[in-house]
C-alpha positions in Angstrom: 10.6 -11.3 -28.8 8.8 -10.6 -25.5 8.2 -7.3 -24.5 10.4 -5.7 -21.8 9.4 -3.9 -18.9 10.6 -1.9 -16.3 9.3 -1.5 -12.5 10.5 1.3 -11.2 10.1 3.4 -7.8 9.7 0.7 -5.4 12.8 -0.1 -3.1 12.9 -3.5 -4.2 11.6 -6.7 -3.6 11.7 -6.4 0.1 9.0 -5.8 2.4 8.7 -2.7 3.2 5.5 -0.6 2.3 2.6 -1.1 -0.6 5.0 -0.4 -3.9 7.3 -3.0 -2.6 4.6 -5.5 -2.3 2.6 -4.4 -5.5 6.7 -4.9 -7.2 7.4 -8.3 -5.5 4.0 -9.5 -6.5 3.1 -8.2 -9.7 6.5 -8.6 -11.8 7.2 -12.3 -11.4 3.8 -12.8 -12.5 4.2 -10.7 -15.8 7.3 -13.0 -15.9 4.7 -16.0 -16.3 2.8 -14.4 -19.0 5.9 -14.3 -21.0 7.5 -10.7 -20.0 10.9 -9.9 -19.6 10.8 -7.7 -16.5 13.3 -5.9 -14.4 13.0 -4.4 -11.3 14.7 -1.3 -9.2 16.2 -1.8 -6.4 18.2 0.0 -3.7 22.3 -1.0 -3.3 22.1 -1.8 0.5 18.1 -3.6 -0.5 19.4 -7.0 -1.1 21.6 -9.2 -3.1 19.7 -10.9 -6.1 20.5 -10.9 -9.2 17.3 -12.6 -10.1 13.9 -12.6 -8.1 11.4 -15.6 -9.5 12.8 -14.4 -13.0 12.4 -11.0 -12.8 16.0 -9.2 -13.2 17.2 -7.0 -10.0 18.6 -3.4 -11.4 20.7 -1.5 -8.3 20.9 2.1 -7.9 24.8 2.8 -7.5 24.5 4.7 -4.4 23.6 3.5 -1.0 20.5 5.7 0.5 20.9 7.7 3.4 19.5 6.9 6.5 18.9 10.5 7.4 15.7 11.0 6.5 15.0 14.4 4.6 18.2 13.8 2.7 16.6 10.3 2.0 13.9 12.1 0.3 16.5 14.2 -2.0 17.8 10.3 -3.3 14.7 9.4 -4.1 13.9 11.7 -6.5 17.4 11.2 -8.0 17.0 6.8 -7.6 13.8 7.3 -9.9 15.3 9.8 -12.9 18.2 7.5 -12.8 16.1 4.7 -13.6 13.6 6.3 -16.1 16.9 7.1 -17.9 18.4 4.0 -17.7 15.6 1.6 -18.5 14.5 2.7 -22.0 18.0 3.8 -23.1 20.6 1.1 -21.9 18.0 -1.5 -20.9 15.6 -0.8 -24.2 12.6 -1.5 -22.2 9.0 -1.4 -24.2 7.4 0.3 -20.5 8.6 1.7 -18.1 6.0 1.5 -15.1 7.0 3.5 -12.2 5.0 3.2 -9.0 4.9 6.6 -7.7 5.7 10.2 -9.9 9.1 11.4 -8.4 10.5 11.0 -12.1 8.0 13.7 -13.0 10.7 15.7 -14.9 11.9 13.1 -17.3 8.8 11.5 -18.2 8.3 12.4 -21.8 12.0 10.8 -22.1 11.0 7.2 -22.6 8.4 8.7 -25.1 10.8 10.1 -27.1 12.3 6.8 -27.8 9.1 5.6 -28.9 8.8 3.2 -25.0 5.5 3.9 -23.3 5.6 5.1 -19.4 2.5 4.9 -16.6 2.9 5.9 -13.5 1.1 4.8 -10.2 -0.7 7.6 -8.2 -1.0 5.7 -5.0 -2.9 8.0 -3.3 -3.8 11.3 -2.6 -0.4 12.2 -1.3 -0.5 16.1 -1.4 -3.6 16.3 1.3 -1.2 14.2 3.8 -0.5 16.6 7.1 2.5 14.8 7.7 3.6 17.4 4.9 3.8 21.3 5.3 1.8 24.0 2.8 5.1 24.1 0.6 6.0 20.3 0.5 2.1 20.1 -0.5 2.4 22.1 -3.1 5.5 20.9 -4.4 4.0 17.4 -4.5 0.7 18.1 -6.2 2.9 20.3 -8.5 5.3 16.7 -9.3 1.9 14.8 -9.9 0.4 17.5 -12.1 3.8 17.4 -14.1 3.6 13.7 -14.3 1.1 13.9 -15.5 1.8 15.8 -18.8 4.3 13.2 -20.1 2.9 10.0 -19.0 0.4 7.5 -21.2 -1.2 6.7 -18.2 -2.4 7.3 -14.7 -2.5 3.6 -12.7 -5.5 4.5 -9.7 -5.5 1.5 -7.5 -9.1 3.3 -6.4 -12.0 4.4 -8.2 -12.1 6.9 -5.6 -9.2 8.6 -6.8 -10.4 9.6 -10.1 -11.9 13.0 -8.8 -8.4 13.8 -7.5 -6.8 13.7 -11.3 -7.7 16.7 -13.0 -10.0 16.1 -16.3 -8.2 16.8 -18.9 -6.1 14.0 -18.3 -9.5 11.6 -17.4 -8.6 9.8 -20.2 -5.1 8.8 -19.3 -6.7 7.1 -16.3 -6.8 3.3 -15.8 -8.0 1.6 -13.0 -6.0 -1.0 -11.7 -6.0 -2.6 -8.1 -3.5 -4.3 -5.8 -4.1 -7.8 -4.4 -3.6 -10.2 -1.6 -2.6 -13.5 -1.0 -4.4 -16.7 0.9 -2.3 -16.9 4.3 -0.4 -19.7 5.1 -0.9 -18.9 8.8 2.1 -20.5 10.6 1.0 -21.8 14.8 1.4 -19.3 16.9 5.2 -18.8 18.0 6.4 -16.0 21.2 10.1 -16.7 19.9 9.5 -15.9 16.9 7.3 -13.2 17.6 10.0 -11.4 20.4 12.4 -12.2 17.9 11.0 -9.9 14.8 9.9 -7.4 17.4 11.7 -4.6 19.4 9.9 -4.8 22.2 9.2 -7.4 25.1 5.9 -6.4 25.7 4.9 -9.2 22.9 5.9 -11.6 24.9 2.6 -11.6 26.9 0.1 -11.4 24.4 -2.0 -14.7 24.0 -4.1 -15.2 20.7 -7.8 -13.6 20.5 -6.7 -11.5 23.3 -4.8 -8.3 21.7 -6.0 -5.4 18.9 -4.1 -4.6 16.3 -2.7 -1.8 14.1 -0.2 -1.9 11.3 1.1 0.9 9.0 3.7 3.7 9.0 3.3 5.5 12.3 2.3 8.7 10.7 -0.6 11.4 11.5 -2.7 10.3 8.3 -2.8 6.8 9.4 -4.8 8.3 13.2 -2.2 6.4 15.7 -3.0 8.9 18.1 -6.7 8.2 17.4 -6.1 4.8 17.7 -4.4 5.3 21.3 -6.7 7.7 22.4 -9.5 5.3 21.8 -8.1 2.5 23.3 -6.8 4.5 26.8 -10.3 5.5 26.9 -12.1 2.2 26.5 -12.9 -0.5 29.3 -10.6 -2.4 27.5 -8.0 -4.6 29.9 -6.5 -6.2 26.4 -3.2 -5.0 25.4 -3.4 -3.1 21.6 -0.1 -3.9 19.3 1.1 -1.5 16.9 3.4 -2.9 14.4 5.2 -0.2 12.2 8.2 2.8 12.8 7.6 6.3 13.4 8.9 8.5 10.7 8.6 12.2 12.6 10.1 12.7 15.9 7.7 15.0 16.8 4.5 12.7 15.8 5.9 10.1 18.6 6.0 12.4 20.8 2.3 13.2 20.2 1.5 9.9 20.6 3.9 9.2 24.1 1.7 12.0 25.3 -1.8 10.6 24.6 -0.5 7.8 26.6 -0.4 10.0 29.7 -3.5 9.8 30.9 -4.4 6.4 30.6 -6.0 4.0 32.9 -5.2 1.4 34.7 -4.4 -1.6 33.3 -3.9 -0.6 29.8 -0.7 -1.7 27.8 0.1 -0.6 24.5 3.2 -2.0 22.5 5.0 -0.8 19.9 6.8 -3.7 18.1 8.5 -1.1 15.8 8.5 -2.3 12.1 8.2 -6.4 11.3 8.9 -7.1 7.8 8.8 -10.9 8.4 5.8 -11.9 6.8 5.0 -15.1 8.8 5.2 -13.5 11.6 2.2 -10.4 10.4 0.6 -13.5 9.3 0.5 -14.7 12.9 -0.5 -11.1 14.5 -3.3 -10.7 12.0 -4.8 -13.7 12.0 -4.9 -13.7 16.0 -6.2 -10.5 16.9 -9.2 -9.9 18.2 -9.4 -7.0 15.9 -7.8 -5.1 13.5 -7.9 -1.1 13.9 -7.0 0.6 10.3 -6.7 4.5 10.6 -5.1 4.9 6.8 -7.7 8.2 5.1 -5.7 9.3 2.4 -6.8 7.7 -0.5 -6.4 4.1 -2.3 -6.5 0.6 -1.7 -4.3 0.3 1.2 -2.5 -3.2 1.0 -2.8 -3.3 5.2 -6.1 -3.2 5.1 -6.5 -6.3 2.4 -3.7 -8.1 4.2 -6.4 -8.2 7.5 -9.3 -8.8 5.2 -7.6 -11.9 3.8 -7.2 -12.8 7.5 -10.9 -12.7 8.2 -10.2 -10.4 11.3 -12.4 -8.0 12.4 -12.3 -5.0 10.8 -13.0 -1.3 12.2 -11.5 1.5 10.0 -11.2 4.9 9.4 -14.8 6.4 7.8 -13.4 7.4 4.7 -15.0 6.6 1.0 -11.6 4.9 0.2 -11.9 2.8 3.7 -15.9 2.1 2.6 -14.9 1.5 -1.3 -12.8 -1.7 0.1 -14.7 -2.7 3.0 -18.2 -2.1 2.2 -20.6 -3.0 4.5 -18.5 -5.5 6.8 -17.0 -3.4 8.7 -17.1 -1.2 11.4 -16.0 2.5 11.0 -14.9 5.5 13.1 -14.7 9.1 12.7 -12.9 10.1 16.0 -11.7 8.3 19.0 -15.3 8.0 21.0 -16.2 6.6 18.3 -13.6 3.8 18.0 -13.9 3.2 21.4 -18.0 2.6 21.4 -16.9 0.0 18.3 -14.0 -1.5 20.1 -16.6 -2.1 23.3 -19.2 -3.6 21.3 -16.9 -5.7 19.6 -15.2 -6.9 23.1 -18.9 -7.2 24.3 -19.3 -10.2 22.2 -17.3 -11.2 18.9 -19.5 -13.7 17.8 -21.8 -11.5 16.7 -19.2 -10.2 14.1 -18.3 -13.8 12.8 -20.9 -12.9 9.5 -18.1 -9.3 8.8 -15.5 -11.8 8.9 -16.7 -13.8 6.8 -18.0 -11.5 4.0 -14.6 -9.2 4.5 -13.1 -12.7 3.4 -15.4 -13.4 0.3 -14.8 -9.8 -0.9 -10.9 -9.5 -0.8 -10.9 -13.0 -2.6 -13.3 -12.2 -5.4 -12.0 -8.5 -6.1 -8.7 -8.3 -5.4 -6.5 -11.7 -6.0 -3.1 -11.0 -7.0 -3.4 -13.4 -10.4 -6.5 -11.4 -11.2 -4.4 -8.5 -11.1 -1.5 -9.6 -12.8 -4.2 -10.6 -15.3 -5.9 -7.2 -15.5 -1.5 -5.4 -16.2 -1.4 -8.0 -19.1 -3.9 -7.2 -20.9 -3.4 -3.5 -20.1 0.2 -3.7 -21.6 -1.1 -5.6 -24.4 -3.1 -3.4 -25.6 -0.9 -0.5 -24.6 1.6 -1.9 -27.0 -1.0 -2.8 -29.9 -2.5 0.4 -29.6 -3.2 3.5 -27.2 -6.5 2.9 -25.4 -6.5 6.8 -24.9 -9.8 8.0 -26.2 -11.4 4.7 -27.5 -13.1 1.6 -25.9 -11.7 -1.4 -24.3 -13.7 -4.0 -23.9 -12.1 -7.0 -21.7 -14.0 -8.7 -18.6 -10.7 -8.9 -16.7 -11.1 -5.0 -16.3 -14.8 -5.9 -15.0 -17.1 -4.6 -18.0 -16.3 -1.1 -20.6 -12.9 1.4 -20.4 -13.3 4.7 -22.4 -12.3 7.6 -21.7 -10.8 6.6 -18.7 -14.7 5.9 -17.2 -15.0 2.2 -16.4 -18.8 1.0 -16.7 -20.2 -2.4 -15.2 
């Protein structure tokens, strides 16, 4: 009989954020290695009742659009399905990517099912969040982290960040990226994923780039900053939505003062993957602010694309980039990088090449589907809490949580 699990906390299968992807990528491939694997989804996400195998589960409300009451369904979407899956749906784990099911996460225990959870990243240091909604989110991860078997860190960074007595529930566990099947370059098809016209005169080679939720932890208004204050005469693109009124309006303001000559566009969110195929793979470069913690699937997305990298100095940035490519702390900063880059782009043709090697060698999707199965396997077998693993596929000795190469 082949073991059953359960994704839960992504949207869906769509393509939306980093859960999303991590869902739509990893469960079909446990589908290949002989799972039998079911996937949330939200009511108004899509309409399949199967996605390369793996069995779409709707949540029988349609979310909100508003957002803070968005935030109230969420937590409600995810206890509905760590209820539902190892109860009705009998499933042997019940992965959830993300800890809003904090509450109920002993439940699938007491049916004898196992449960891990994905901390993402370090989501109670975001200042997109007050003191209290802090608190109240490192206070849902701490209780998370009392029922669960296991903490999935997509980082090795992130391992300070989970408090040591539960060290040994920690696995480390990465996301992945795919070789690009870079489609020619296409305006329509560009202007027609975007919600702005200001795409319609960008030329290939000739544009930065930014992608991610337009949110203060991800440094947009770095990023502008920066780019107003730079010689540049290229026009930066920034692909993604605003999710805080008054965070846009930061960002319209650091526009202000700009010089002549400068254009920045906001495309708004594009979820059509051919066409961020196309914007990554023609930039001149790719700008990456994300400094909260984790592997951010952005950032391997433009690695894949062997663009040009300059990100936020972080060690989470460092821990995925390494030493090819450049990093900022502020806007001067970014603007000095963005000069010498503009200066002369050959020089950076080596960082494109070894940002290329390093995404394919560490973090292919098939070797992380790999790296789940034998996780699960030996999940299933028996706990790995407090003994030693021994498996290449998890890159040399688990125990205790402590990987060793």
């Amino acid at each position: 009989m082949s073991t059953k699990v359960a994704v839960i906390g992504a949207r869906g299968i769509s393509n939306w954020g980093g859960f999303e992807t991590a869902a739509r990528e990893i469960a079909p491939r446990l589908v290949e290695r002989g799972y039998d694997v079911c996937c949330s989804c939200e009511k108004n996400s899509c309409d399949l009742d199967t996605f390369k195998g793996v069995k779409m589960i709707y949540f029988p409300v349609r979310m909100p659009k508003n957002y803070g009451l968005r935030k109230i369904f969420e937590v409600l979407y995810d206890l509905y399905f760590v209820i539902r899956c190892p109860t009705a749906l009998n499933c042997d784990i019940v992965y959830s990517l993300g800890y809003n099911a904090n509450i109920l996460t002993l439940l699938p225990k007491l049916f004898g099912k196992k449960i891990v959870f994905n901390m993402a990243g370090v989501e109670w240091e975001r200042s997109k969040f007050s003191r209290v909604q802090q608190f109240i989110v490192k206070s849902l991860f701490l209780l998370a982290s009392i029922g669960t078997n296991h903490i999935i860190i997509d980082h090795e960074k992130l391992r300070p960040y989970v408090p040591s007595r539960y060290h040994d529930k920690t696995v480390y566990l990465t996301y992945g990226a795919n070789e690009p099947i870079v489609p020619r370059w296409d305006a329509a098809k560009l202007s027609e994923h975007s919600k702005s016209d200001g795409v319609s005169r960008i030329v290939p080679n000739e544009y930065w780039l930014a992608v991610a939720r337009l949110e203060p932890d991800q440094q947009i208004e770095t990023i502008v900053k920066a780019y107003c204050q730079s010689a540049s005469t290229k026009p930066l693109v920034v692909v993604g939505d605003f999710t805080s009124g008054g965070y846009e309006q930061s960002v319209m303001d650091a526009l202000h003062d700009q010089r002549l000559h400068k254009e920045v566009i906001f495309t708004g969110g594009i979820y059509d993957q051919d066409t961020l195929a196309m914007l990554r793979h023609n930039c001149l470069a790719y700008l990456h602010g994300h400094c909260r913690g984790g592997t951010n699937p952005s950032l391997l997305e433009a690695m894949v694309n062997r663009d040009i990298i300059i990100a936020h100095d972080n060690k989470f940035n460092r821990g995925v980039c390494g030493d090819f490519a450049l990093y900022f702390r502020d806007a001067d900063e970014l603007s000095d990088k963005m000069r010498m880059i503009e200066n002369d782009p050959s020089a950076y043709a080596e960082f494109k090449n070894g940002i290329y090697e390093r995404v394919k060698a560490e973090y292919s999707w098939d070797k992380v589907a790999d790296q789940y199965d034998v996780f699960f396997r030996q999940l299933l077998k028996k706990d790995i809490v407090g003994r030693a693993t021994k498996d290449k596929l998890f890159g040399g000795w688990i125990k205790n949580g402590q990987q060793r190469t």
